[in-house]
N, C-alpha and C positions, 0 to 999 in steps of 0.2 A: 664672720657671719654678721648679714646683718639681718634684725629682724624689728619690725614694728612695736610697738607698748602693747596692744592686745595679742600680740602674736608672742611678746615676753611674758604677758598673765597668760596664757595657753599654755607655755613652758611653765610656768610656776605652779601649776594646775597639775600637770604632767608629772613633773616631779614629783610633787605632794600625793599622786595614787600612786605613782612607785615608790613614794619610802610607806605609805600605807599598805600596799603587798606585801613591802618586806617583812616590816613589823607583824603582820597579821602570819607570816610564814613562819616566824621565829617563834611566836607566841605558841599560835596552835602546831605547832610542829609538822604543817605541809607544805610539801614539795609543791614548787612552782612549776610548771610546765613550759618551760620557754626556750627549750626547741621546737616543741611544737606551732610557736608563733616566727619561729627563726624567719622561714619567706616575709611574715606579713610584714613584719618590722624593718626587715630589707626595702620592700620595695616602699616603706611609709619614709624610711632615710632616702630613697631615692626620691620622692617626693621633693623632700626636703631640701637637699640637695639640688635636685634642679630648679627649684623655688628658688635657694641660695644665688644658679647661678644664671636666672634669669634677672635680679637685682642687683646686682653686682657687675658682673660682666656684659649682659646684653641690653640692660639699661629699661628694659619691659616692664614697666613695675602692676599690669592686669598681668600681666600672664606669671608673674613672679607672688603676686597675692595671692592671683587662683590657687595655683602649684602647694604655694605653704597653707595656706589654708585648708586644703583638702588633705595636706601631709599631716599636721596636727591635728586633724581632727578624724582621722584617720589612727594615728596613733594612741590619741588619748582614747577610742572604742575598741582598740585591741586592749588596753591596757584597764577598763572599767569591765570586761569580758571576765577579764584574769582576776580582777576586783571581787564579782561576783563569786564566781568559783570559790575563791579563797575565803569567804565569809561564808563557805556551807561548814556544818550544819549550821543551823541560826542557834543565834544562844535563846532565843527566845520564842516562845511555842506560836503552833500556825494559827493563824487568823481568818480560817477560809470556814469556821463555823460564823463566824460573826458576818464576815461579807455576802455569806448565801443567805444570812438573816435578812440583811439592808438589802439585798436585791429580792429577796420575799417580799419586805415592807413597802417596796414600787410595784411589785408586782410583774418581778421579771426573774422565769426563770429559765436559766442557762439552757437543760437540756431540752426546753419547748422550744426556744429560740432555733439550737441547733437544728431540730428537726421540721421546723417550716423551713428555714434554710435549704435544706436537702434538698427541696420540690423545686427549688428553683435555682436548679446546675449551671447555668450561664452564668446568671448575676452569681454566685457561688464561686467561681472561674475567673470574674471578672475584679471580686473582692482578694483574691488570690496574687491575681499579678498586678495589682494596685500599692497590695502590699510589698511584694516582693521587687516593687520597683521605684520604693521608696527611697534606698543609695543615690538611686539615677536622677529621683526628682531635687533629690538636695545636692546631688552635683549641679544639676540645672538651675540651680537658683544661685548657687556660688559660681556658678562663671558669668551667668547673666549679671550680677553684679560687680563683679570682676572688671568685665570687658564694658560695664557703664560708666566705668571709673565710678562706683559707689565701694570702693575697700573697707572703707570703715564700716558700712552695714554688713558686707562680707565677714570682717571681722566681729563684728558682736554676733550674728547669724551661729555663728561658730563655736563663741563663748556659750551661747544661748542653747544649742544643741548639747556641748559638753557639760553643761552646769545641770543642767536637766536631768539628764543621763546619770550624772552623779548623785543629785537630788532624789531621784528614783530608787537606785540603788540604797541609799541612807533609810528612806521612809522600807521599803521592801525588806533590809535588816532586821529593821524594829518591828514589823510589821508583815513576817511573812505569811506570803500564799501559794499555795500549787496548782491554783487556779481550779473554778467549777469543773473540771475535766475529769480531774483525778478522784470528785465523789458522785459525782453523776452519773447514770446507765445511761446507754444510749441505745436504741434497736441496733443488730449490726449489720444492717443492711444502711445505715446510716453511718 
């Protein structure tokens, strides 16, 4: 196997939240769940694997960055999912009195927001599949660099997504929320 210096700190990343699942499994004594991920992880080693065997054998080294790049980073988001999970309950209490405090103090609240939202179902639709097409726009920007031959940006791109992600999760530990959702009314026609 061969693999690039940021695509070996991506493994070494990778690793380190798999011995942090374990640890955290053994500690608080829960079960992982990882039949449950059995497909995604298949097809993230297929990834992988043909990432493998487009730098190696068919000598492609875009389409072989693309391929490993979207493979680990792909794996490391099944693997900070399971992260997640595995750090409920939080050892330390919610935080969502103090963040509806600081969104009081701007003057912004959650369920007014939602509910002018409502009025306006297109853009509502349109924030929707914005989001939900967020995979697609970070695949689009990892091949767009890919096939620029910019790999190296590709590969921090990638770093930069994963590091984040875990970043997230650490501050969200120490720092959890259930988000305004879970103490907010909302009319239910909204």
């Amino acid at each position: 196997m061969r693999f690039k210096r940021g695509e070996l700190f991506m493994l070494l990343l990778i690793g380190s939240i798999f011995l942090v699942i374990c640890a955290l499994a053994v500690v608080k004594g829960q079960e992982v769940n990882l039949p449950g991920y059995t497909a995604a992880f298949f097809f993230n080693g297929l990834f992988l694997a043909i990432g493998q065997f487009y730098r190696i054998v068919r000598k492609d080294e875009k389409i072989a960055t693309l391929v490993t790049v979207l493979g680990l980073l792909l794996v490391s988001g099944n693997l900070l999912e399971i992260l997640t999970y595995q750090m409920l309950p939080y050892a330390f209490p919610s935080r969502d009195a103090f963040f509806a405090s600081v969104d009081g103090f701007f003057g912004f609240v959650w369920s007014d927001y939602v509910i002018w939202l409502s009025g306006y179902p297109l853009f509502s639709a349109m924030l929707k599949y914005v989001y939900l097409s967020c995979g697609w726009q970070i695949a689009a920007i990892l091949a767009v660099l890919a096939f620029t031959g910019k790999s190296r940006e590709s590969v921090k791109f990638m770093l930069g997504l994963a590091i984040g992600g875990m970043v997230t999760i650490i501050i969200w530990a120490f720092f959890p929320s259930s988000t305004p959702a879970a103490f907010q009314d909302l009319p239910e026609h909204v």
